[in-house]
mmCIF file as Biopython writes it, N, C-alpha, C and O atoms, coordinates in Angstrom:
data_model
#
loop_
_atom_site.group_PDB
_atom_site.id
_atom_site.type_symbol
_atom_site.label_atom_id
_atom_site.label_alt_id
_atom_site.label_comp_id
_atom_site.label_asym_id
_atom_site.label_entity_id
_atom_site.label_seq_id
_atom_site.pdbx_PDB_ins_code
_atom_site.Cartn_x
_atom_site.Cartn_y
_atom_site.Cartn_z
_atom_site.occupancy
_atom_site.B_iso_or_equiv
_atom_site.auth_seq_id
_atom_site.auth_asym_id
_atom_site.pdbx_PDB_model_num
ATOM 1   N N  . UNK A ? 1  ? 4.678  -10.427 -24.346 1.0 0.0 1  A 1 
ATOM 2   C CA . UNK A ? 1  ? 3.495  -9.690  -23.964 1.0 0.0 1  A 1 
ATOM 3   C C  . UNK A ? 1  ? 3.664  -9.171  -22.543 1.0 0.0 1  A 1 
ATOM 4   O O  . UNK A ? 1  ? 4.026  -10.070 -21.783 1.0 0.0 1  A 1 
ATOM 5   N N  . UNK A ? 2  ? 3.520  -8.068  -22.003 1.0 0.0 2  A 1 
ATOM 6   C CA . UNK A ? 2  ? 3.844  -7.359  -21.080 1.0 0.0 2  A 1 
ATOM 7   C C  . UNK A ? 2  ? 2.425  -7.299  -20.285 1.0 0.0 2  A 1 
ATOM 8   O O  . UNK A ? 2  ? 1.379  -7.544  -20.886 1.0 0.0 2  A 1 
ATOM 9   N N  . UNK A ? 3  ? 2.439  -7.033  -19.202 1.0 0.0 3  A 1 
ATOM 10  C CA . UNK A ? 3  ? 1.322  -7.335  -18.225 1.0 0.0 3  A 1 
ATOM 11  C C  . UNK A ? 3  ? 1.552  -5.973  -17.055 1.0 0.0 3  A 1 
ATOM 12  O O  . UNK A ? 3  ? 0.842  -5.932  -16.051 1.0 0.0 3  A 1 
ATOM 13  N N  . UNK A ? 4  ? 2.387  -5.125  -17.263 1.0 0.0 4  A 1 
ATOM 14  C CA . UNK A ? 4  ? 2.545  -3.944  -16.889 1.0 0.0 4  A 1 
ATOM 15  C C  . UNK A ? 4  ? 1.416  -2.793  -16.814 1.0 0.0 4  A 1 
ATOM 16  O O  . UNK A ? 4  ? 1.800  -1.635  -16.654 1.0 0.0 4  A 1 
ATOM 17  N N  . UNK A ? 5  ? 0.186  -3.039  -16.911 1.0 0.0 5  A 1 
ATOM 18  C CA . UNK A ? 5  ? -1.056 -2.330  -17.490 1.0 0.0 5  A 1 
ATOM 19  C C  . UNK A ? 5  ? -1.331 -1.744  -16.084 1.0 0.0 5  A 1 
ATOM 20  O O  . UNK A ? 5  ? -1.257 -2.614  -15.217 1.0 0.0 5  A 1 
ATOM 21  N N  . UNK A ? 6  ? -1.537 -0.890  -15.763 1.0 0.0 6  A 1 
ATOM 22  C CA . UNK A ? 6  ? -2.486 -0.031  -14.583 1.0 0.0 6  A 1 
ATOM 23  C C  . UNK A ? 6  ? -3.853 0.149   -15.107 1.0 0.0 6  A 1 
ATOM 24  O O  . UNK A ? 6  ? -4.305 1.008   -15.863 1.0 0.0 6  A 1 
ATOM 25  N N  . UNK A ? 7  ? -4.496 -1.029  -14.431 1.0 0.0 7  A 1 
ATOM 26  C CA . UNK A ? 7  ? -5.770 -1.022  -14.596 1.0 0.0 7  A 1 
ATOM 27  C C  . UNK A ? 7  ? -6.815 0.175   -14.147 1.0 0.0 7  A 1 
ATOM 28  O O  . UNK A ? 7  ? -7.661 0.457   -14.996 1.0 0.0 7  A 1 
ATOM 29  N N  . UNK A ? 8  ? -6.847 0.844   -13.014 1.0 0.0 8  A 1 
ATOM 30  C CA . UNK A ? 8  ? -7.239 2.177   -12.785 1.0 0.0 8  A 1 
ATOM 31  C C  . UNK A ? 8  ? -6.779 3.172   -13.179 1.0 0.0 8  A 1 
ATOM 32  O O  . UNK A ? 8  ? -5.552 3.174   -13.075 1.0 0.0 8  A 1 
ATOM 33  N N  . UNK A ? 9  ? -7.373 4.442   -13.780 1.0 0.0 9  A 1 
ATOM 34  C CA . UNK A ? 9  ? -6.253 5.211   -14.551 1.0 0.0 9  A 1 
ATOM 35  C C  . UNK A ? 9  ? -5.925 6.057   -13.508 1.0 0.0 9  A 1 
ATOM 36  O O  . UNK A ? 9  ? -4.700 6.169   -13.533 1.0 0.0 9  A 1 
ATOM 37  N N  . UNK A ? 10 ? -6.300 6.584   -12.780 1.0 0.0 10 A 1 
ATOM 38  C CA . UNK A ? 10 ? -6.282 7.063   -10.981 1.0 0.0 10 A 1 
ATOM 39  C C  . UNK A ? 10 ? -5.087 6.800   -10.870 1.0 0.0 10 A 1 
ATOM 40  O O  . UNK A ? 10 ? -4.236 7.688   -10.813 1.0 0.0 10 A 1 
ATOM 41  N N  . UNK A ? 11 ? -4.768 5.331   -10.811 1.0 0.0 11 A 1 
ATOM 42  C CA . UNK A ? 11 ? -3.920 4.658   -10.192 1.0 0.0 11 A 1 
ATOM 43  C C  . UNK A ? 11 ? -2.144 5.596   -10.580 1.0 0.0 11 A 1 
ATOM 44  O O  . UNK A ? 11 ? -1.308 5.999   -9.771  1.0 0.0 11 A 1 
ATOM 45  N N  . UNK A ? 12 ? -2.137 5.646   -11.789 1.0 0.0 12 A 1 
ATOM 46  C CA . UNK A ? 12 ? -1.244 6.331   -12.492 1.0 0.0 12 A 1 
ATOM 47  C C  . UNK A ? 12 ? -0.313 7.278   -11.928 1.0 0.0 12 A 1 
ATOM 48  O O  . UNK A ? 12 ? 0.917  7.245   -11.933 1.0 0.0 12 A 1 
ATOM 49  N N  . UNK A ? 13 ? -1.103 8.126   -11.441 1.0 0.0 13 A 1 
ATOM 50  C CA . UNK A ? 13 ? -0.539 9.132   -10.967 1.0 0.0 13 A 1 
ATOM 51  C C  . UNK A ? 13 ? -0.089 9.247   -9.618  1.0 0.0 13 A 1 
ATOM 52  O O  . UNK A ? 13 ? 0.836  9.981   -9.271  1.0 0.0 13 A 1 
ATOM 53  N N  . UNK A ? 14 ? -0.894 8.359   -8.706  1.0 0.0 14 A 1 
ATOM 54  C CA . UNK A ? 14 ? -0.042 7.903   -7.219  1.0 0.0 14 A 1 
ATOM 55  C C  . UNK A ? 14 ? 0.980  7.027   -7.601  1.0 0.0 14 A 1 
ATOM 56  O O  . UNK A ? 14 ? 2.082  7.034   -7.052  1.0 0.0 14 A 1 
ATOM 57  N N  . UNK A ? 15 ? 0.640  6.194   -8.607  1.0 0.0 15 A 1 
ATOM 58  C CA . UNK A ? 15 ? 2.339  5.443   -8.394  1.0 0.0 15 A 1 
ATOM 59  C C  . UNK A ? 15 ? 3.453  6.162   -8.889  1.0 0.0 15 A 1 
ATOM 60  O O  . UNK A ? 15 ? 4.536  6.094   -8.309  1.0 0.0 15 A 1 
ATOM 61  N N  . UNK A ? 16 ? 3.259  6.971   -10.096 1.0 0.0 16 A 1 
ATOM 62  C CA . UNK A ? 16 ? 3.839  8.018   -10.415 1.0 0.0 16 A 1 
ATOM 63  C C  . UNK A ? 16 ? 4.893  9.072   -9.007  1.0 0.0 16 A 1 
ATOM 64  O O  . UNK A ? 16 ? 6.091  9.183   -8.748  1.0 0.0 16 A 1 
ATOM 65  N N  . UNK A ? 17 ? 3.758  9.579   -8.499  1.0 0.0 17 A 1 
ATOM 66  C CA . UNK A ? 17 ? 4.045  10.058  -7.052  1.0 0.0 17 A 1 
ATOM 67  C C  . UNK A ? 17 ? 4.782  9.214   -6.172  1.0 0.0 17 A 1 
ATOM 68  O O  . UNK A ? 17 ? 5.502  9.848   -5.402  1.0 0.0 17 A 1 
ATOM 69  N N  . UNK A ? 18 ? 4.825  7.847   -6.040  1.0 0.0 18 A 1 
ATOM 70  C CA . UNK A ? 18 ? 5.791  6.760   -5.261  1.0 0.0 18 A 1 
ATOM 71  C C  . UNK A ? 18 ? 6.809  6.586   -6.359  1.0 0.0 18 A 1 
ATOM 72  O O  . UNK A ? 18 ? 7.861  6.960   -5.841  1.0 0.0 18 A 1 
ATOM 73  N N  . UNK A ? 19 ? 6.926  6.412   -6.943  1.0 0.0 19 A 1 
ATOM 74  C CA . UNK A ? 19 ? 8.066  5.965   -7.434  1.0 0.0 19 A 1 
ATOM 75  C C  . UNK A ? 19 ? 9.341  7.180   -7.145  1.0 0.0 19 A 1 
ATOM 76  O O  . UNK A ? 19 ? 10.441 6.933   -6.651  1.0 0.0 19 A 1 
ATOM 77  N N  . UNK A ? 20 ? 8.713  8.881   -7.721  1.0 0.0 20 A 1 
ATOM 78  C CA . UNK A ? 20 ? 9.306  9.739   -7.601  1.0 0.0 20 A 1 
ATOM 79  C C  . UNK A ? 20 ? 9.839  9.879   -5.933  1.0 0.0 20 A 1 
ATOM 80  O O  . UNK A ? 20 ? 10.982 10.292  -5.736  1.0 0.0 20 A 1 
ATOM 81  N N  . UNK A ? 21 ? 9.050  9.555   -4.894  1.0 0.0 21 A 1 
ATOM 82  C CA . UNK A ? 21 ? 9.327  9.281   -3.991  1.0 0.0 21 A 1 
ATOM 83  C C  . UNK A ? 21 ? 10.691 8.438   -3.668  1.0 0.0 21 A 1 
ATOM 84  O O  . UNK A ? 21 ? 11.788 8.932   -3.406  1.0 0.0 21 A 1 
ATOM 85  N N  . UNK A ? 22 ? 10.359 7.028   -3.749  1.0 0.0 22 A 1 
ATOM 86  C CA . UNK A ? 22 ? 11.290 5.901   -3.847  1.0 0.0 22 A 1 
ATOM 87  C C  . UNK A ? 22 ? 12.624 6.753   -4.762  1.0 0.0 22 A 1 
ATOM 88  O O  . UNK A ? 22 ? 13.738 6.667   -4.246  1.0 0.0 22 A 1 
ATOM 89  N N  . UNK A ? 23 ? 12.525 7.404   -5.836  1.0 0.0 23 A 1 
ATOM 90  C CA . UNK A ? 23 ? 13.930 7.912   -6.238  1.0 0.0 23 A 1 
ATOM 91  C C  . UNK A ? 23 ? 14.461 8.679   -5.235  1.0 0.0 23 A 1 
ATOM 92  O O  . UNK A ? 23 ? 15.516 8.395   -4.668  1.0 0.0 23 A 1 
ATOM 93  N N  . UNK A ? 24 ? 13.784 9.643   -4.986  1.0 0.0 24 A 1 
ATOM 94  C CA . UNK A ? 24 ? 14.355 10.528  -4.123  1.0 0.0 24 A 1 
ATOM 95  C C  . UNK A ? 24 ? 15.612 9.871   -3.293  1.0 0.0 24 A 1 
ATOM 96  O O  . UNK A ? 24 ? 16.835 10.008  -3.325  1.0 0.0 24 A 1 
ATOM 97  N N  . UNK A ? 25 ? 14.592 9.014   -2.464  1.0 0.0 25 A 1 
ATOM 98  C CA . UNK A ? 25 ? 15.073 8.403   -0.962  1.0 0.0 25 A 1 
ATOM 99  C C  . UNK A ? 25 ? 16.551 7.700   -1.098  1.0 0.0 25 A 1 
ATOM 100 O O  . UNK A ? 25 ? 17.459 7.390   -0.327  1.0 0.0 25 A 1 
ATOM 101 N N  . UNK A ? 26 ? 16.154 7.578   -3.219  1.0 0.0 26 A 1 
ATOM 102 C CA . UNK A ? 26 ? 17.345 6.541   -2.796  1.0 0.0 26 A 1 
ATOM 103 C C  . UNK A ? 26 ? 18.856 7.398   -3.453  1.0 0.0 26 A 1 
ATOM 104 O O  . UNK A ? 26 ? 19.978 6.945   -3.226  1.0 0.0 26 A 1 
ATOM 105 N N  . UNK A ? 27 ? 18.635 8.626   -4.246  1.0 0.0 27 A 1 
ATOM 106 C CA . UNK A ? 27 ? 19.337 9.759   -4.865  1.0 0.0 27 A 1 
ATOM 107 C C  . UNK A ? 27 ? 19.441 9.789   -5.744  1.0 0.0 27 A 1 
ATOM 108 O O  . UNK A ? 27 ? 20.358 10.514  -6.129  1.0 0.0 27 A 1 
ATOM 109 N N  . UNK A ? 28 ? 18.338 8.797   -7.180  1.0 0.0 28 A 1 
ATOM 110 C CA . UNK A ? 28 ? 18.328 9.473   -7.829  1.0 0.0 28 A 1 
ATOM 111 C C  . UNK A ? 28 ? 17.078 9.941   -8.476  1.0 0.0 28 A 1 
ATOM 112 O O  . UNK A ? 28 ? 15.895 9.700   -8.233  1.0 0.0 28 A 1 
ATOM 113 N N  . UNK A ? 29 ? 17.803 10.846  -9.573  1.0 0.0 29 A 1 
ATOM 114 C CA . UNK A ? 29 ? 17.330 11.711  -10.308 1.0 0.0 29 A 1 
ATOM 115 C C  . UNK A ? 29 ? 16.218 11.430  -11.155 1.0 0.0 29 A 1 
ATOM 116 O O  . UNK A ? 29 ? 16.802 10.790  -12.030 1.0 0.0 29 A 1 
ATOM 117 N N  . UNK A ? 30 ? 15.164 11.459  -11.462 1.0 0.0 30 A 1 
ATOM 118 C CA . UNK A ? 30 ? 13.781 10.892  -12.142 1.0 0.0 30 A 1 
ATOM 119 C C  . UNK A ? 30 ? 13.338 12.206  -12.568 1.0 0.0 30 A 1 
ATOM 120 O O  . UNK A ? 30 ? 13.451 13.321  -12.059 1.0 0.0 30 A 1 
ATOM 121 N N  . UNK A ? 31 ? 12.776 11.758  -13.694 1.0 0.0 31 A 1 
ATOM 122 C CA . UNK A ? 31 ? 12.403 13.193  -14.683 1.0 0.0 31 A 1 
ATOM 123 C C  . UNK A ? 31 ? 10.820 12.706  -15.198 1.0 0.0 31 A 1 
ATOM 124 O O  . UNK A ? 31 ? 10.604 11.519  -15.445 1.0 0.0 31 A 1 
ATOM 125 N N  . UNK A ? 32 ? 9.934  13.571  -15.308 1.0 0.0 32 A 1 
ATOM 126 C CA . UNK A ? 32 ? 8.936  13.212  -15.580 1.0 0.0 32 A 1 
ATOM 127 C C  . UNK A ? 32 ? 9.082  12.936  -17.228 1.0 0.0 32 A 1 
ATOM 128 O O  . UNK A ? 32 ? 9.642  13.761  -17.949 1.0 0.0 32 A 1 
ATOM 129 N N  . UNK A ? 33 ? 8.427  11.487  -17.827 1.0 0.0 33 A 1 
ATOM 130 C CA . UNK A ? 33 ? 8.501  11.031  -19.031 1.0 0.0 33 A 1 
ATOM 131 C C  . UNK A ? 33 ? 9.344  9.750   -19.003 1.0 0.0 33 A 1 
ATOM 132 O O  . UNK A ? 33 ? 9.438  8.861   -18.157 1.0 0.0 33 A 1 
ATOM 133 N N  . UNK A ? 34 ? 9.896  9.927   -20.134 1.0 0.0 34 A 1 
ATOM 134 C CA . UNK A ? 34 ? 11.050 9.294   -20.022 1.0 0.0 34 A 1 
ATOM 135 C C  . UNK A ? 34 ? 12.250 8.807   -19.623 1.0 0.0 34 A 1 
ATOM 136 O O  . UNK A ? 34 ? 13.165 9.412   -20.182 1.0 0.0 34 A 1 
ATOM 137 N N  . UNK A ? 35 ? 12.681 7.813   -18.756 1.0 0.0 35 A 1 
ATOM 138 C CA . UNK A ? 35 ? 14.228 8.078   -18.206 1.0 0.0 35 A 1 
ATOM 139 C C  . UNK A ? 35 ? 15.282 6.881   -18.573 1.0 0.0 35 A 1 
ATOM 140 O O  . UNK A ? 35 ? 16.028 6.335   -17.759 1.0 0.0 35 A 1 
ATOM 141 N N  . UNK A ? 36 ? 15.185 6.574   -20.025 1.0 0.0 36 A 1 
ATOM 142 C CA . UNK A ? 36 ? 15.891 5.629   -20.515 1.0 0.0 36 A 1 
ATOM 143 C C  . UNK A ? 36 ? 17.304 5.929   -20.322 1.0 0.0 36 A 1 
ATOM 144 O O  . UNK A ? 36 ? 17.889 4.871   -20.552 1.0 0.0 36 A 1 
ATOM 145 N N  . UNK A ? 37 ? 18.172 6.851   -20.010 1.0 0.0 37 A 1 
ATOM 146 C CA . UNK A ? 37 ? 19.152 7.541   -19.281 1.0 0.0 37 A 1 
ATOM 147 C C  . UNK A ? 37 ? 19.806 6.968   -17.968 1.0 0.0 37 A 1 
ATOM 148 O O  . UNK A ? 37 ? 20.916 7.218   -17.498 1.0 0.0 37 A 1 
ATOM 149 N N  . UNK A ? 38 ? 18.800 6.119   -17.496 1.0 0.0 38 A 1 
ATOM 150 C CA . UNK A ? 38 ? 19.149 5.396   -15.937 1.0 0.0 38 A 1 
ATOM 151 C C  . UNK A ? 38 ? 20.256 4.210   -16.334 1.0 0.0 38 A 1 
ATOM 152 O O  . UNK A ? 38 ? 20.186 3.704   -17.454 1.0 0.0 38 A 1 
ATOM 153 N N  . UNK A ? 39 ? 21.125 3.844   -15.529 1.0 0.0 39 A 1 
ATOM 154 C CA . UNK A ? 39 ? 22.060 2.973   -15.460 1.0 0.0 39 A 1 
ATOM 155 C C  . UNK A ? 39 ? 20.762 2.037   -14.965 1.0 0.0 39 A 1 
ATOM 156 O O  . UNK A ? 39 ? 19.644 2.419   -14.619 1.0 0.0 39 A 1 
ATOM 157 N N  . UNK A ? 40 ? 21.345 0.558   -15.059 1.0 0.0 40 A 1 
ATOM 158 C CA . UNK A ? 40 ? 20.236 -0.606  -14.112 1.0 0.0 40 A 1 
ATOM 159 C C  . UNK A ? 40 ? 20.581 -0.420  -12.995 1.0 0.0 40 A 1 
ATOM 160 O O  . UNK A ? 40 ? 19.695 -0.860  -12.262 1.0 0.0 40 A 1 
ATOM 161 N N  . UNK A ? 41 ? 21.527 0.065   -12.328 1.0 0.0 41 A 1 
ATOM 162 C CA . UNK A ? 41 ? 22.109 -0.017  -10.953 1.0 0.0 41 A 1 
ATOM 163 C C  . UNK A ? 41 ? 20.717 1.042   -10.221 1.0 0.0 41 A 1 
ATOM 164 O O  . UNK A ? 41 ? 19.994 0.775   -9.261  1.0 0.0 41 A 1 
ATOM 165 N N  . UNK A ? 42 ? 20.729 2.324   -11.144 1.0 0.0 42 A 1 
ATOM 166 C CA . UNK A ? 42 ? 19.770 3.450   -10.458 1.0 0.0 42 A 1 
ATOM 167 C C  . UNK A ? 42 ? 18.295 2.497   -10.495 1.0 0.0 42 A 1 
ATOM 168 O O  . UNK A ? 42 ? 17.613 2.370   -9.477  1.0 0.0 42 A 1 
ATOM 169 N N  . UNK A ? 43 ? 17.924 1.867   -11.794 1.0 0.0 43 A 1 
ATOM 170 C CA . UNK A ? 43 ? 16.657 1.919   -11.807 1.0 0.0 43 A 1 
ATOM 171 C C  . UNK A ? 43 ? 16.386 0.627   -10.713 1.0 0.0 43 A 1 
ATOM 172 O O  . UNK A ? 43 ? 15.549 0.627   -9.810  1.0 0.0 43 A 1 
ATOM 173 N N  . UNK A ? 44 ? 17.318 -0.447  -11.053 1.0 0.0 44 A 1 
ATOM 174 C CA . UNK A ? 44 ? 17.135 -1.511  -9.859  1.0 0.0 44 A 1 
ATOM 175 C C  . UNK A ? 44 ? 16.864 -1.181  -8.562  1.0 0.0 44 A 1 
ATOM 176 O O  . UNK A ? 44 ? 16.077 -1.842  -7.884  1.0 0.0 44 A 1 
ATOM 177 N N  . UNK A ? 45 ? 17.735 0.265   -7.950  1.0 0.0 45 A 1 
ATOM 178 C CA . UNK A ? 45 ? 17.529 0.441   -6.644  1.0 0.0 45 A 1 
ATOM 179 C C  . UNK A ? 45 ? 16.194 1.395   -6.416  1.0 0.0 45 A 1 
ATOM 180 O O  . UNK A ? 45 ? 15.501 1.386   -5.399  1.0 0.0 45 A 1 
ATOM 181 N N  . UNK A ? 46 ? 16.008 2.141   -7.476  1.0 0.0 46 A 1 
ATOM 182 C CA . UNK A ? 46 ? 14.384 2.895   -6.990  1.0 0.0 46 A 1 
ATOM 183 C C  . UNK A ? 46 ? 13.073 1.223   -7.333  1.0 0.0 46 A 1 
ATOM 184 O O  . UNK A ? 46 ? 11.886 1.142   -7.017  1.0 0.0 46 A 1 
ATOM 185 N N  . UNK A ? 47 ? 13.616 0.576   -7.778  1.0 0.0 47 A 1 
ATOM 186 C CA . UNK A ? 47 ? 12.192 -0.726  -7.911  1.0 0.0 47 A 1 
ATOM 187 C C  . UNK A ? 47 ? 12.565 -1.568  -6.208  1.0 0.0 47 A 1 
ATOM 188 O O  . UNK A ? 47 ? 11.728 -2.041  -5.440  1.0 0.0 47 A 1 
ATOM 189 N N  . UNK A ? 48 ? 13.974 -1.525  -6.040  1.0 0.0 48 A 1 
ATOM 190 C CA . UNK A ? 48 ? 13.652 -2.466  -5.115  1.0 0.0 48 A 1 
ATOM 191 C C  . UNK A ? 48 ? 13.464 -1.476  -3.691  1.0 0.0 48 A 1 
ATOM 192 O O  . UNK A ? 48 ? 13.174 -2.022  -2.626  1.0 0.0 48 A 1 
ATOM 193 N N  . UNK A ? 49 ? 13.645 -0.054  -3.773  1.0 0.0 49 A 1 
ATOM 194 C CA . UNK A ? 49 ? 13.012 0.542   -2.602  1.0 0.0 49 A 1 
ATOM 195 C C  . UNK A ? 49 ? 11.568 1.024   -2.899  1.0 0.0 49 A 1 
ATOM 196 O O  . UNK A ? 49 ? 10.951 1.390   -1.899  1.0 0.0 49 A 1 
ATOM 197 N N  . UNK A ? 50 ? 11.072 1.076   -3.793  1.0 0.0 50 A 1 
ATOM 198 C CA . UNK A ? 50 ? 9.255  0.807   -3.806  1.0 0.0 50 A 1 
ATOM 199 C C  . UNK A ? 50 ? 8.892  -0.416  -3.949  1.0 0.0 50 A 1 
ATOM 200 O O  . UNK A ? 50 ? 7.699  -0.544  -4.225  1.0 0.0 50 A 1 
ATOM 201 N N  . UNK A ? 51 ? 9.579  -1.499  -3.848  1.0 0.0 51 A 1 
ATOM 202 C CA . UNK A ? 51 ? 9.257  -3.076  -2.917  1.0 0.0 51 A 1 
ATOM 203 C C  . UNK A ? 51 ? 9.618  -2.828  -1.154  1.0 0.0 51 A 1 
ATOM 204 O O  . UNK A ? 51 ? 9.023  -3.318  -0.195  1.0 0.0 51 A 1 
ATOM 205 N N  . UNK A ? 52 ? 10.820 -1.878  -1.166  1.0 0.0 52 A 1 
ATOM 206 C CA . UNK A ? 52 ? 10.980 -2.656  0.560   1.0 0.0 52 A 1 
ATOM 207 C C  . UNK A ? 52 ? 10.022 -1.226  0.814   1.0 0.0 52 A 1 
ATOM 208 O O  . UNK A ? 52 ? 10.265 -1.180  2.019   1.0 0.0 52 A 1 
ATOM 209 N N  . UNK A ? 53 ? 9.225  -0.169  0.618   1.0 0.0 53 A 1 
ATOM 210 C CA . UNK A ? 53 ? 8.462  0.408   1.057   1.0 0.0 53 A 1 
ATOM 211 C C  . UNK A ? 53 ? 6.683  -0.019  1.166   1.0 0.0 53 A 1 
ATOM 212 O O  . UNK A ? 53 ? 5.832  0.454   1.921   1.0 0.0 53 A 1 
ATOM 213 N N  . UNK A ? 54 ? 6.554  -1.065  0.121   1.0 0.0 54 A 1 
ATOM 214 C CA . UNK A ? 54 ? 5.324  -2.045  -0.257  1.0 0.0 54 A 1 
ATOM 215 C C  . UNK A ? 54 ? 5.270  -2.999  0.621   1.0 0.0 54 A 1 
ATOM 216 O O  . UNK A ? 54 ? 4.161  -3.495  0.820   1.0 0.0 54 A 1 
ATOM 217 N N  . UNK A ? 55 ? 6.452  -3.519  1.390   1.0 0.0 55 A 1 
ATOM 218 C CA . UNK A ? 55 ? 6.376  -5.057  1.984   1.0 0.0 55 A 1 
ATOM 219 C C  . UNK A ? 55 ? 6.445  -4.093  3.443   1.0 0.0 55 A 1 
ATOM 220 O O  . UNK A ? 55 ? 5.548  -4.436  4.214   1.0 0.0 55 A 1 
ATOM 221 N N  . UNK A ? 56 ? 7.149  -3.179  3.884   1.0 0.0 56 A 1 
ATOM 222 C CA . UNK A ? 56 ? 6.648  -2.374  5.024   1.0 0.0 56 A 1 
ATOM 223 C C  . UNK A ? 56 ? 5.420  -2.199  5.228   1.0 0.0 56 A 1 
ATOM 224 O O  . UNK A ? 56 ? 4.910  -2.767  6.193   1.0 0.0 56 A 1 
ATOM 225 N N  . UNK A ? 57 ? 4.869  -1.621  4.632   1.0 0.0 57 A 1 
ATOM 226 C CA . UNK A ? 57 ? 3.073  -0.839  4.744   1.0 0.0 57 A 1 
ATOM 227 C C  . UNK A ? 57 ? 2.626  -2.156  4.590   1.0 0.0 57 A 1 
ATOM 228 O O  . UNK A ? 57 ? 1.760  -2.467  5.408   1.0 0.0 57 A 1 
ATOM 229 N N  . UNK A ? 58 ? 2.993  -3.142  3.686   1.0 0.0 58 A 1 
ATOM 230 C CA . UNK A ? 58 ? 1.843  -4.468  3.726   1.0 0.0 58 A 1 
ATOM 231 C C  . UNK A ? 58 ? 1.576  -5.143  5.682   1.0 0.0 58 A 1 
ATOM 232 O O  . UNK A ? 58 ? 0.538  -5.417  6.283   1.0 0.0 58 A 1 
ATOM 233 N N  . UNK A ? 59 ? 3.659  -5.209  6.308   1.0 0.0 59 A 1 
ATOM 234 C CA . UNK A ? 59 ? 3.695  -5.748  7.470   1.0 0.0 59 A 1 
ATOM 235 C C  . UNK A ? 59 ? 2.726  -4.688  8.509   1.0 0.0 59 A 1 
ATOM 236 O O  . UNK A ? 59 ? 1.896  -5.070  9.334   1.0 0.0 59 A 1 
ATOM 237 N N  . UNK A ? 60 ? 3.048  -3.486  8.243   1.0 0.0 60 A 1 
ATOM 238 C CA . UNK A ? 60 ? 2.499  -2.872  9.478   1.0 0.0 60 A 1 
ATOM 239 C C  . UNK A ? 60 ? 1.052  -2.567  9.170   1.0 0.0 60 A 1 
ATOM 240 O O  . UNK A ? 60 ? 0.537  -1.911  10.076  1.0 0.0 60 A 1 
ATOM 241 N N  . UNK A ? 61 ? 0.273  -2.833  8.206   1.0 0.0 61 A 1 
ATOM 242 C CA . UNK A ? 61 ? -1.164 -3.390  7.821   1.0 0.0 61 A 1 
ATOM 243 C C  . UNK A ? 61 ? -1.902 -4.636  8.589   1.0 0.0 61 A 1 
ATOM 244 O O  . UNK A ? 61 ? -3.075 -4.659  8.961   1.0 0.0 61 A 1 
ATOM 245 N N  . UNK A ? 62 ? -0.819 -5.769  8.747   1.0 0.0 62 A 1 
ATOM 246 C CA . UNK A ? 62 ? -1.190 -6.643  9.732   1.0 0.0 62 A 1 
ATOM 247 C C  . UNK A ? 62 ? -0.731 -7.007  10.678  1.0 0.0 62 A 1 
ATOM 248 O O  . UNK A ? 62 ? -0.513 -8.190  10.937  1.0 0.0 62 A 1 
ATOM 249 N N  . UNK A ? 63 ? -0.407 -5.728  11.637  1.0 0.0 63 A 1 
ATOM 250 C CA . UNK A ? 63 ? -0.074 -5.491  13.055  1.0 0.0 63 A 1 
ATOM 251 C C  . UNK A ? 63 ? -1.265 -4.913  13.753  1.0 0.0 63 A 1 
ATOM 252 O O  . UNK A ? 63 ? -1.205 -4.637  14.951  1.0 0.0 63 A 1 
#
């Protein structure tokens, strides 16, 4: 059972917008829809740079 749910539907489309972000930054390529096409190497590194961009904004939140 998966727990992946975006409870705001709002929400959707900014993370949408970060993630595409987070690819960018990191080079790759993200297509709107589907991108079962990704090696784990690509998709691992756009999840763990929209973590080290999440744990940034969290630190400089409580500065």
């Amino acid at each position: 059972m998966s727990n992946n749910k975006i409870n705001v539907p709002q929400a959707r489309e900014a993370m949408d917008k970060f993630k595409m972000e987070a690819a960018s930054e990191v080079g790759v390529n993200l297509k709107n829809g589907y991108n079962g096409d990704l090696t784990s190497r690509q998709a691992g590194s756009v999840g763990g740079q929209m973590v080290k961009k999440m744990i940034e904004a969290y630190e400089n939140g409580l500065k």
